[in-house]
Backbone as a printed PyTorch tensor [residue, N CA C, xyz], in Angstrom:
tensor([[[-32.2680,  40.7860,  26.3390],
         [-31.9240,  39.5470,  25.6710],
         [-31.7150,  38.4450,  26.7040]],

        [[-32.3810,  37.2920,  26.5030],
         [-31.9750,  36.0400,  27.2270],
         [-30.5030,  35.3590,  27.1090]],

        [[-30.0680,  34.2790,  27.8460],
         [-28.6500,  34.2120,  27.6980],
         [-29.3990,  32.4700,  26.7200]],

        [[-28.7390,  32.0400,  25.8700],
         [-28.1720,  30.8470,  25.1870],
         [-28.4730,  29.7660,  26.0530]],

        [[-28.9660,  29.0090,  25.8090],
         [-29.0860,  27.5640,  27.0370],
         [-28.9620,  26.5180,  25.3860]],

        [[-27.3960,  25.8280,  25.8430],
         [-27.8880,  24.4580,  25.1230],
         [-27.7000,  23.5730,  25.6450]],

        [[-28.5560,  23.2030,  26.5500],
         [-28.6310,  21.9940,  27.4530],
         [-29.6260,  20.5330,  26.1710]],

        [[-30.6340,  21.3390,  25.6530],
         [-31.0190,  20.8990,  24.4920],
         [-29.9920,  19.8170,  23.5530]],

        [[-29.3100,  21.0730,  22.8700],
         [-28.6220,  20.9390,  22.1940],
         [-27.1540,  19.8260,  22.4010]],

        [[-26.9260,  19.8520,  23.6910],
         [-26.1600,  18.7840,  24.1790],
         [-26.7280,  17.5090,  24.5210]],

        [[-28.1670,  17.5650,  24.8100],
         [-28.8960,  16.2270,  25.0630],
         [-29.0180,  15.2920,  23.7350]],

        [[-29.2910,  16.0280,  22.6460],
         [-29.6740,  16.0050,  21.1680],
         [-28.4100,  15.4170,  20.8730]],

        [[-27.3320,  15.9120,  20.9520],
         [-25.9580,  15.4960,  20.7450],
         [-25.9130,  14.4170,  21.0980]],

        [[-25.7390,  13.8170,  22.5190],
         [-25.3410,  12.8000,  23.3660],
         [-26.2350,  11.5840,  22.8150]],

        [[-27.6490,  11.7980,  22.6420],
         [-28.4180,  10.4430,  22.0060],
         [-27.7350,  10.1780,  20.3360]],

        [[-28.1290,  11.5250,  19.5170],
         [-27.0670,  10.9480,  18.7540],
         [-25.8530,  10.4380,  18.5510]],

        [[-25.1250,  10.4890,  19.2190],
         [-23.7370,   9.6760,  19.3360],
         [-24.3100,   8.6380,  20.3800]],

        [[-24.8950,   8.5930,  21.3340],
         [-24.9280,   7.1830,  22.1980],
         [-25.8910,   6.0900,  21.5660]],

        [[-26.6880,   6.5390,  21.0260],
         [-27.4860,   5.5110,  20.3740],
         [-26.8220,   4.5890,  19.4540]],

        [[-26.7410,   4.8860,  18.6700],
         [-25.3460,   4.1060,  17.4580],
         [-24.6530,   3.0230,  18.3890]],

        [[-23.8440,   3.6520,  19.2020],
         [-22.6670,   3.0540,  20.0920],
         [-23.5680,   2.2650,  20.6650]],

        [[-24.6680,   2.0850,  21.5710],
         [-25.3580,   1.3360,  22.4190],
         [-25.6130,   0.2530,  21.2750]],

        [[-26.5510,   0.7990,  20.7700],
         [-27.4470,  -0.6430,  19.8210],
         [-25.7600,  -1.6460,  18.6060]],

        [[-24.8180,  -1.0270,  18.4590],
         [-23.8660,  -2.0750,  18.0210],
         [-23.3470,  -2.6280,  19.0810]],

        [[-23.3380,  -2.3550,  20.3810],
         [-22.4860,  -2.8530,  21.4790],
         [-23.6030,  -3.9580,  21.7180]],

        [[-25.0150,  -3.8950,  21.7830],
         [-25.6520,  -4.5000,  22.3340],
         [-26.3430,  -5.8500,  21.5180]],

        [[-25.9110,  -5.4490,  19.8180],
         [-25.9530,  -6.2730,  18.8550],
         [-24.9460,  -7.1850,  18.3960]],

        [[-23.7950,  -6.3260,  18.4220],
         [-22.8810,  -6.6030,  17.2080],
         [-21.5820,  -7.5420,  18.4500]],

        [[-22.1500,  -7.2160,  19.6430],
         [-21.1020,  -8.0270,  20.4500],
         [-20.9310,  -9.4570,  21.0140]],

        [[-22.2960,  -9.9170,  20.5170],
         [-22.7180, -11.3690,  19.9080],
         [-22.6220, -12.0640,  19.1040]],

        [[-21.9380, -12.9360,  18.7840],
         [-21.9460, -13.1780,  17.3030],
         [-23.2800, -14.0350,  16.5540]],

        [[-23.9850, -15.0540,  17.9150],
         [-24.9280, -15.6590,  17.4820],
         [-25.8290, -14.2330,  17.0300]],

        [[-25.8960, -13.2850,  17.7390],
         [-26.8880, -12.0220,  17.5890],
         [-26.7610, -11.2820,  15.6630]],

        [[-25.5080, -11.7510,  15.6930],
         [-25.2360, -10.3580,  14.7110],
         [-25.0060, -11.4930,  13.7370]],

        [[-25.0060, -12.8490,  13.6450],
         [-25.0980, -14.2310,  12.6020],
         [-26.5110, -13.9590,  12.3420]],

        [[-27.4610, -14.3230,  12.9980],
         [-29.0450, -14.2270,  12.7220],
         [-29.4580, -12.4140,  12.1720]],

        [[-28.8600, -11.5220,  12.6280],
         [-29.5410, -10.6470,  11.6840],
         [-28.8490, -10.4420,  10.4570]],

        [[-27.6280, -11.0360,  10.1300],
         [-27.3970, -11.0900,   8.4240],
         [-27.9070, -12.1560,   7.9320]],

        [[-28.5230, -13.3050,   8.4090],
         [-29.0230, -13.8510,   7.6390],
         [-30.4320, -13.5110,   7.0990]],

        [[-31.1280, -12.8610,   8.2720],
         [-32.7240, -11.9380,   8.4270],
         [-32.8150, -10.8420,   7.3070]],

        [[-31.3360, -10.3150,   7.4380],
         [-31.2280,  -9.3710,   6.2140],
         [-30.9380,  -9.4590,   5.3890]],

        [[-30.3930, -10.2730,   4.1670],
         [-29.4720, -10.5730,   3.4420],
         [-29.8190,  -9.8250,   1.9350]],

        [[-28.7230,  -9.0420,   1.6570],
         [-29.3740,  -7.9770,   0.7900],
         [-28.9620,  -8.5370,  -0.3400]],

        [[-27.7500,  -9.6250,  -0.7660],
         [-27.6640, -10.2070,  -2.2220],
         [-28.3280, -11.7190,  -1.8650]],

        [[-29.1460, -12.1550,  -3.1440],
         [-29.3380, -13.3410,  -2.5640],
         [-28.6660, -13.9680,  -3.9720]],

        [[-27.7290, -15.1030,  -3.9740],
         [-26.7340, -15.7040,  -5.1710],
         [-27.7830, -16.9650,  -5.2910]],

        [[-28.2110, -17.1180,  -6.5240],
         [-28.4300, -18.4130,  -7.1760],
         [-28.1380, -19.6090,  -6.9640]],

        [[-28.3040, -20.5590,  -7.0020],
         [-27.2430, -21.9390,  -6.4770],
         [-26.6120, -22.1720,  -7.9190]],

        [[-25.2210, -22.6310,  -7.9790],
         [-24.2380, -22.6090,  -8.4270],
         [-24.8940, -23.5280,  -9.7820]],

        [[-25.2700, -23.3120, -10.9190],
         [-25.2830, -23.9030, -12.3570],
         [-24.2310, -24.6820, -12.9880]],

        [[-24.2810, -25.6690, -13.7910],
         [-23.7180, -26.6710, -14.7130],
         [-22.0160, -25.2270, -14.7940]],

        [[-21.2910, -25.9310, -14.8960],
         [-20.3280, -24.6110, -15.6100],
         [-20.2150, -25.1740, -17.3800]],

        [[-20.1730, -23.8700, -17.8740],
         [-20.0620, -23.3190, -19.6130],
         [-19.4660, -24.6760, -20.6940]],

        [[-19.4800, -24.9760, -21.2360],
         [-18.5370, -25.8010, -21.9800],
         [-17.2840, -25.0310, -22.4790]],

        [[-16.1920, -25.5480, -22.7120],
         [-14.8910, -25.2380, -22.6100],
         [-15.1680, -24.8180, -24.2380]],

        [[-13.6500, -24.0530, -24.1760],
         [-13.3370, -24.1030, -26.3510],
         [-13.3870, -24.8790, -27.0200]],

        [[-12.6650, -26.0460, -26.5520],
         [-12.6810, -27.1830, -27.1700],
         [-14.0410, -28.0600, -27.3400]],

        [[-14.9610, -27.9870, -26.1140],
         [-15.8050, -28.8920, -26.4770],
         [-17.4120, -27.8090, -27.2830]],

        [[-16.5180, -26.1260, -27.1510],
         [-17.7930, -25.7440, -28.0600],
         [-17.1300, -25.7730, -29.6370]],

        [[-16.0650, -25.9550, -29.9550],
         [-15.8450, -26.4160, -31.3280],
         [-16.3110, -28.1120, -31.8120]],

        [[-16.4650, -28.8030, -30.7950],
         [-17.2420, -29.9620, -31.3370],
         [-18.5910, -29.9510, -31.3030]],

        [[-19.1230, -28.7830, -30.1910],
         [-20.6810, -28.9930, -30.6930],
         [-20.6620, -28.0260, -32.0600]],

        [[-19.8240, -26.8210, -32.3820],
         [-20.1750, -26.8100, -34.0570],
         [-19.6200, -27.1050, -34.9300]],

        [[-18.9580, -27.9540, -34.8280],
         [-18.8320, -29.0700, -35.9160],
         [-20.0140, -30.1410, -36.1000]],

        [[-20.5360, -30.1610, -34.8760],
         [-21.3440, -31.4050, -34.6960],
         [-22.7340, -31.1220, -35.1950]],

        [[-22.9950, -29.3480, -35.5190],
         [-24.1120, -28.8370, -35.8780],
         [-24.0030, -28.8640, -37.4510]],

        [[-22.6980, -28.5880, -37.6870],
         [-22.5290, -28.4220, -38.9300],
         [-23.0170, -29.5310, -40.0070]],

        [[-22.6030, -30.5970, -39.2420],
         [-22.2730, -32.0410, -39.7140],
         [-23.7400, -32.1680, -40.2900]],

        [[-24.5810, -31.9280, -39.1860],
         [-26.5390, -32.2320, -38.4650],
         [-26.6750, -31.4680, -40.1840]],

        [[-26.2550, -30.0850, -39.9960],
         [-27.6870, -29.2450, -41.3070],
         [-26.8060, -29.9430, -42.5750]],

        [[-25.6410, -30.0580, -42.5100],
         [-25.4430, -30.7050, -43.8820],
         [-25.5740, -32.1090, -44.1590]],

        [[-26.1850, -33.0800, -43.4840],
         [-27.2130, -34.0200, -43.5580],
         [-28.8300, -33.7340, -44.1240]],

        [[-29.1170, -32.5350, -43.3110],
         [-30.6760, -32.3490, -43.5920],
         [-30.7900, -32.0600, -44.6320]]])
């Protein structure tokens, strides 16, 4: 039987954990860096802001005001 070598297995290790750590250190420690890739990425994009709703009060005058309309017609 051969003996176990994880020299492999520790190299495999070490990129996985150093990689992560490198590329946020080398990104995320900028802010102009890490401003431009959320904007590059931006995973919600929001609408620009619409008229806001009419209130209670002014949707009880538009049906009154409908009401008024068909019982004319």
């Amino acid at each position: 039987m051969t003996k176990p070598r994880y020299g492999l297995e520790v190299f495999k290790f070490a990129v996985y954990v150093s990689v992560p750590i490198f590329l946020t250190v080398t990104f995320a420690a900028n802010p102009v860096n890490l401003e431009s890739i959320i904007r590059r990425h931006a995973y919600v994009v929001y609408p620009p802001e619409g008229p806001k709703p009419p209130t209670a009060a002014e949707m009880r005058k538009i049906v009154e005001a409908n009401k008024k309309k068909k019982l004319r017609d």
